[in-house]
N, C-alpha and C positions, 0 to 999 in steps of 0.2 A: 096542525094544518095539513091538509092532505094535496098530492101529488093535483090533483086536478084542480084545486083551489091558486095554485102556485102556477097555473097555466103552464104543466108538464104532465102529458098525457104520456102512459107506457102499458106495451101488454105485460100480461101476468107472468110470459116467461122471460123478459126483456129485464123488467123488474127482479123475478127470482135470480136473475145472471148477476144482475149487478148486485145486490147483496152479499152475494158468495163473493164477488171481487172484494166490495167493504168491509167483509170480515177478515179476508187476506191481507187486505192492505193494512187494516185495522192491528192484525198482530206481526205484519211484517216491523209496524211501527212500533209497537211495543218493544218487539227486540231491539230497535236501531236505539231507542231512549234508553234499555239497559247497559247497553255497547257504551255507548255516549258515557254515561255515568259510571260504568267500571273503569275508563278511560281516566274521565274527570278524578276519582277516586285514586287512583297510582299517580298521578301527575300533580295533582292538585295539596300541597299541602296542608293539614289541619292548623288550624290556630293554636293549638296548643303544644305543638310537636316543636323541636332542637331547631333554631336558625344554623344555617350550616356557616361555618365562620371562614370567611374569603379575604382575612386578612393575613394570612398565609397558605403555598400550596400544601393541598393533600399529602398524606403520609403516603411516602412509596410503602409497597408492598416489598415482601424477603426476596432477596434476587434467586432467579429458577436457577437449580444446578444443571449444567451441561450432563450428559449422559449420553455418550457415541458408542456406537455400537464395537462387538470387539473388533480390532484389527487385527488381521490376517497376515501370518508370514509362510512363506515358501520359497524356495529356489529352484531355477532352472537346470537343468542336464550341465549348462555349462557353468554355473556357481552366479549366474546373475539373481541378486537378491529379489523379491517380490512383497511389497507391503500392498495388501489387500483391503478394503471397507466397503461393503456391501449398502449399497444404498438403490432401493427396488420401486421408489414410488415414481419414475420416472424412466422412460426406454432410454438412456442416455450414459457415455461410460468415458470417464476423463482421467485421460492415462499421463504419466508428466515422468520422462527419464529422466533423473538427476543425476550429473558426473559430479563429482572433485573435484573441478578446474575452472577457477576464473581470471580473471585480470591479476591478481596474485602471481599468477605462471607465467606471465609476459617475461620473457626475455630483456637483456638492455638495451637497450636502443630502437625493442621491437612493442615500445607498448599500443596496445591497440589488438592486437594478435588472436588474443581470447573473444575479442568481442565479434573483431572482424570474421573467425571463422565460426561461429555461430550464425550470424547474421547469412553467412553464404551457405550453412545447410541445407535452407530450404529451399535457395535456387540450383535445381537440377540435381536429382537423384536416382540410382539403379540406374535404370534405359530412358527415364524423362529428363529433359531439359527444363528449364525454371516456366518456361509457360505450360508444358506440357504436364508438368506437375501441380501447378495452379489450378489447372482444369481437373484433372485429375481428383482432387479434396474437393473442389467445390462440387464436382457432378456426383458426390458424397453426402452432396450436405455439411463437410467435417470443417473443423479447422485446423491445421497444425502452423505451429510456431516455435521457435528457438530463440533463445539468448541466452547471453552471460552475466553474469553478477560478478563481486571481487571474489568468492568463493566456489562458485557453483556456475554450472551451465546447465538448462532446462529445455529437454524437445518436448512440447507441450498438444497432447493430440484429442480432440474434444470433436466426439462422435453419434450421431445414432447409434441405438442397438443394433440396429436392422441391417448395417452396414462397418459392422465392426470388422470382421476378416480382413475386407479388402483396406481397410482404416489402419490395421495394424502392420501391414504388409508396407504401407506405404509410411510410418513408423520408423520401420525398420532399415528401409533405403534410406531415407533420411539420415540415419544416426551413424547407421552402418557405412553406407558406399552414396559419399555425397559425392558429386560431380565435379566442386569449385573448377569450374570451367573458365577460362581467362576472358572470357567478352561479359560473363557477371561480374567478374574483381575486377575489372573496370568500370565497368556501370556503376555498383557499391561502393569502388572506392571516389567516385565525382559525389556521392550522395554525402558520404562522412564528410570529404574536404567542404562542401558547398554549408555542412553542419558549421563549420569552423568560421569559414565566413560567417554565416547569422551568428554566431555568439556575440561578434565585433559589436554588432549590434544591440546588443541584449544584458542591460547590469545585470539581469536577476544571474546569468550563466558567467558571467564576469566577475561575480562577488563570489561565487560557488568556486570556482577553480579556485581565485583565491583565497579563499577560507581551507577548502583541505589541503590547499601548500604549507601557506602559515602555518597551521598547526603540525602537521604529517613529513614536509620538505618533500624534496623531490627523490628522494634516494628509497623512500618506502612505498609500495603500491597505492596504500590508499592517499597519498597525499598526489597521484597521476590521475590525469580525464581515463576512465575507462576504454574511451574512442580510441586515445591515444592525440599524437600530433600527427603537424604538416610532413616532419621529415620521417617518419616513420610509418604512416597510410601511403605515402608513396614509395619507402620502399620494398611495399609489400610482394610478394611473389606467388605463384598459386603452389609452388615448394613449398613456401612458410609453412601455407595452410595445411597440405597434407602431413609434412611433418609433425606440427603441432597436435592434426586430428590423430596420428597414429600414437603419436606420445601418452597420451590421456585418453583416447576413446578406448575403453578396454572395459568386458565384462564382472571384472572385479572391482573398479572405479566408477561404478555406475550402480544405481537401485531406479527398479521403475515399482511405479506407485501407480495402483488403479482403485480408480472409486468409481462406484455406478451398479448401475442392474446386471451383474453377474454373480458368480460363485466361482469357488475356487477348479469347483469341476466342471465348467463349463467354460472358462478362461484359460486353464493351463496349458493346454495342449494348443493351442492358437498362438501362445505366446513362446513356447516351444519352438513350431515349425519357423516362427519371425525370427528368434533371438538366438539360437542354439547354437548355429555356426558361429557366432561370436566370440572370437576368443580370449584371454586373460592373457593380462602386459604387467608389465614390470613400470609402472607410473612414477618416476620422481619424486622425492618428498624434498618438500618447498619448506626453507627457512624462512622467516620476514625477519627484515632487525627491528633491533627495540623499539620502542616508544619513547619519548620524553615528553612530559609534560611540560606546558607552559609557562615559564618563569614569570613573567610579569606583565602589564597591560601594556599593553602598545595598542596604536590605531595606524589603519592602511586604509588612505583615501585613492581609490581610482577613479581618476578625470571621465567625466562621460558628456561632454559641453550641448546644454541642452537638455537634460532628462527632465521632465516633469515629477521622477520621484526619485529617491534615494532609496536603495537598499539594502538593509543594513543586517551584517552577521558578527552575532557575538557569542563566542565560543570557546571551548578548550577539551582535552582527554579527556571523556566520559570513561564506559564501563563495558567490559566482554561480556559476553550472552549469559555466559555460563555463570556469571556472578554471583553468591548468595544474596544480595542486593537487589535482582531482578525487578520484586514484585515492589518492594517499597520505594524504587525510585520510577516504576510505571505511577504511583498515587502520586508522588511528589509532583512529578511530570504532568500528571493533572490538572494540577492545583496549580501549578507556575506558567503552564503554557499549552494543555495537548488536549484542549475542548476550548468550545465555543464559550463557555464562563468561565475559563482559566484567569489569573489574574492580570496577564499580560493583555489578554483582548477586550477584558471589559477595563483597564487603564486606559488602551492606545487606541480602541475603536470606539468602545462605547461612550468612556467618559470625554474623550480629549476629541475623538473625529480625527485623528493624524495619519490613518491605515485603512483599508477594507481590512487586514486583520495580520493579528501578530500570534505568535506558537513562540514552541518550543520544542525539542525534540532530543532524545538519547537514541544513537544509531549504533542497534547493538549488534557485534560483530565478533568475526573467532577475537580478533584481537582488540582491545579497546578503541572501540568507535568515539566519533564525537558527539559530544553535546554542546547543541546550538539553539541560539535565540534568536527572531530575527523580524523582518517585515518589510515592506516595499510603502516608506512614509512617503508625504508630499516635501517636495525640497524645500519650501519655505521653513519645517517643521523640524528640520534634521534634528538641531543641534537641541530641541526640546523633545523630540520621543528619545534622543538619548540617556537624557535624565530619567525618565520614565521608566526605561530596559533596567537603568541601573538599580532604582529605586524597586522593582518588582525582585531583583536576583538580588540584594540586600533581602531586602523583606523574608526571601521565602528559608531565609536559615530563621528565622525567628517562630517560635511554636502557633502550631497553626488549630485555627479553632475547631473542635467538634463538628460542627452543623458543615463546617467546609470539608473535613477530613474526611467526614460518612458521603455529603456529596460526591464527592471525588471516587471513594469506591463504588457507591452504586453506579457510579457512569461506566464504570472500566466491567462491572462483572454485571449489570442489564444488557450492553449493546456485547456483548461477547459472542453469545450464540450469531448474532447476524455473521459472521465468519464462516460459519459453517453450512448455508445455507443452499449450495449449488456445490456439484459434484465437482467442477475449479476451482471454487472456494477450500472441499475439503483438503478435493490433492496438495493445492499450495499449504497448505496446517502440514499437513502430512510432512512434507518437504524441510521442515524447521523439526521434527523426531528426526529425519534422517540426520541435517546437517550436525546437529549439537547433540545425535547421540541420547536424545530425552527416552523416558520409558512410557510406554504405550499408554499407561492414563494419568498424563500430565493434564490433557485439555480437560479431564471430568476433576481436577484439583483444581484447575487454574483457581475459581471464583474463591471457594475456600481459602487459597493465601493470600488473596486480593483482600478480602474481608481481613484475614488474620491482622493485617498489618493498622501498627500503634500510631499516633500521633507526634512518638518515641522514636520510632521507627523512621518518620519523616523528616524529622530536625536532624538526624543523624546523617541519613544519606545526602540530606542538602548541604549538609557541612562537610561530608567529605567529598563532593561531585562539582559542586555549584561553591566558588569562590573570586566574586568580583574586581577582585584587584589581581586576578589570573588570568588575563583574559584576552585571548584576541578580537578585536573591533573590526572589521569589512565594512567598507563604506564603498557604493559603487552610484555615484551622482554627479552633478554640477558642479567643477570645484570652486569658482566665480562666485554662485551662487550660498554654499555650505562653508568652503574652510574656516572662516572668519569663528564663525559659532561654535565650530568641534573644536578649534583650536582654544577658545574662550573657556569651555569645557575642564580642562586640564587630565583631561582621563589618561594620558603619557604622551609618550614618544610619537609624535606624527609623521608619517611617514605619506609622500606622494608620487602615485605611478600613475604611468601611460595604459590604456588600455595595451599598447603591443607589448609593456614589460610584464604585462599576464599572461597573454595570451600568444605576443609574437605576431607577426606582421599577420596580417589575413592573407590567405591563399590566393594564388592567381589560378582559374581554373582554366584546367585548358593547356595550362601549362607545367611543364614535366621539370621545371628549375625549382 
């Protein structure tokens, strides 16, 4: 049938146009049906092809091995050490000074000391005063920060490239020639007292303090609040502080650590002109007394009238850093409490609802840190996630399956590299070579002794670390509400305190008594 029959009339070149469009469109569509059906073809299953079987997950794949670049050592004119790690995919360079000195060095009667002059580095240094210096980093872009640990104290300075010089400089005043000016040790110390007061308030900080007494007592560092106390933040003097900074701030007690976009010849000489006048001291060396471990289970109920939850810590002497033990009781730790499918969280979250979530953790330290179990249950529930804690730290001396034990390592040597991931990431790694003295490719073995480790390995370390009838109990909740149940329990000795026989009266602020 022809165009004019159809009562559509066209000229001859009207017509010739739209032809050439029909043939265009014609193989435009051809292709789009290919497209389609190559599509169809990848996506679309045969009938005859493997059902994929979804009644369990995928086989992980071999975990990647870390591999960092070398690190770099050098020193300065005046003997300050330099660990270097070049990391270039970014204009960005994060430098982290670590001394030797933490809450360990506190003085008696001065705890708090370590922390409190860290804290006041960064208010007012060289020729700026603490606002003057605030503006200062920020019209950098930079950041710098300071604190103390029970080992260690860190000036932490995280920079552009573009503005590193004056970043460094400002470093240096900080570490070197802090100000502790007496109108910030007053300001700082109303911020610490006004800390003490909220504890009053707070089981989760009121079960902490007493959990590292009980275990540690008050005679050993780690068994004190790093802050310190009421009578010791006020006796504080801006003497303390300089004496304590001249005691320990010395460049032989010190390593800075740089990761980022530089080299060693384009860094040194900068770090030079900052650090050189810095001289080398004669730093104390620090005893701590022993340790004892925990003879037998007792429980410490502190009254808190009113909490809607109980928080509960169960613990005793873990294990030093330096352990050969390290890696098998990180898999252990896995397994019993330090992921989200450990057997503690899917117990007391998953199966029971008693917690948003329960852990476990070994706090490894020069000298044997603790290991603790714990959670923030609902108070109705106390004297039943009890049971549960115990029954998980029973259980985990008993041989642990296969399919759990390979779980547990791929979790610790997949999420590994996430550590490493930002130039503050590195430096803080970096920081654990200095303190424990590791050698430079620990981090590219870690995975490798993560994996090495037996199922042998596991029963053993649980049995020497983890023993339930050793143990101290922190209970910080409702005692109205809970004792009846813990006491029902029989798990020992119950003992009942006041929040102020922890923690001591709360502070009056404002007030100099």
């Amino acid at each position: 049938m022809t165009s004019r029959a159809l009562g559509l009339e066209f000229s001859h070149e009207h017509t010739a146009i739209e032809t050439r469009i029909g043939r265009t469109n014609v193989a435009k569509m051809k292709t789009f049906v290919c497209v389609l059906l190559l599509i169809a073809g990848i996506f679309v299953t045969p009938l005859h092809a493997q059902k994929p079987d979804r009644s369990k997950p995928p086989e992980l794949s071999s975990p990647p091995t870390l591999r960092l670049p070398p690190i770099q050592h050098f020193r300065l004119s005046n003997g300050l050490p330099v660990l270097l790690l070049e990391k270039h995919e970014v204009p960005l360079v994060q430098m982290n000074l670590l001394l030797k000195v933490g809450s360990t060095a506190d003085p008696t009667e001065k705890s708090g000391l370590a922390s409190l002059s860290a804290r006041m580095l960064t208010e007012g240094a060289g020729t700026r005063n603490a606002l003057q210096l605030a503006d200062a980093i920020d019209f950098l872009g930079a950041s710098l920060s300071a604190s103390a640990g029970q080992h260690t104290t860190v000036v932490a300075l995280h920079t552009p490239l573009n503005k590193l010089d004056s970043a460094v400089a400002l470093l240096a005043d900080v570490a070197l020639r802090p100000q502790f000016a007496n109108e910030e040790l007053e300001r700082t110390r109303k911020e610490l007292l006004t800390t003490l007061v909220q504890w009053h308030d707070e089981p989760r900080a009121i079960a902490s303090v007493l959990f590292n007494e009980t275990l540690y007592g008050t005679k050993h560092p780690y068994g004190i609040p790093e802050i310190g106390n009421e009578r010791s933040l006020r006796s504080f003097t801006t003497e303390d502080l300089k004496r304590f900074h001249g005691k320990y701030f010395h460049s032989n007690n010190a390593t800075l650590i740089v990761v980022g976009d530089v080299t060693v010849k384009s860094i040194q000489s900068k770090l030079e002109e900052a650090f050189s006048t810095w001289p080398q001291g004669n730093s104390p060396s620090l005893k701590l007394p022993p340790i004892g471990q925990i003879e037998r289970r007792e429980v410490y109920l502190v009254d808190k009238p009113g909490a809607p939850q109980s928080e509960i810590r169960i613990g005793r002497i873990g294990a030093p850093r330096l352990t050969d033990d390290y890696y098998a009781i990180l898999v252990m730790n896995t397994i019993l409490g330090g992921s989200f499918t450990s057997r503690l969280n899917q117990n007391l979250r998953e199966q029971h609802g008693y917690t948003y979530g329960a852990r476990s953790t070994f706090d490894f330290l020069p000298q044997p840190g603790p290991f603790l179990a714990g959670a923030a249950v609902q108070t109705a529930v106390t004297d039943k996630a009890l049971v549960e804690f115990m029954k998980e730290l029973n259980g985990i001396l008993q041989p642990v399956p296969d399919e759990e034990l390979t779980r547990a390592k791929n979790y610790l040597a997949l999420r590994y590299p996430e550590n490493f991931q930002s130039v503050a990431q590195i430096a803080n790694q970096l920081g654990e070579l200095v303190t424990y003295d590791l050698p430079d490719d620990y981090f590219n073995g870690y995975v490798q002794h993560i994996l090495a480790v037996t199922g042998a390995d596991v029963q053993r370390v649980a049995k020497k670390y983890i023993d339930p009838d050793q143990v101290a109990i922190i209970i910080a909740g409702d005692q109205k509400q809970i004792e009846a149940g813990v006491k029902a329990l029989n798990l020992g000795p119950l003992h009942t305190l006041t929040i102020n026989d922890v923690l001591g009266k709360a502070p009056v602020i404002g007030s100099e008594k």
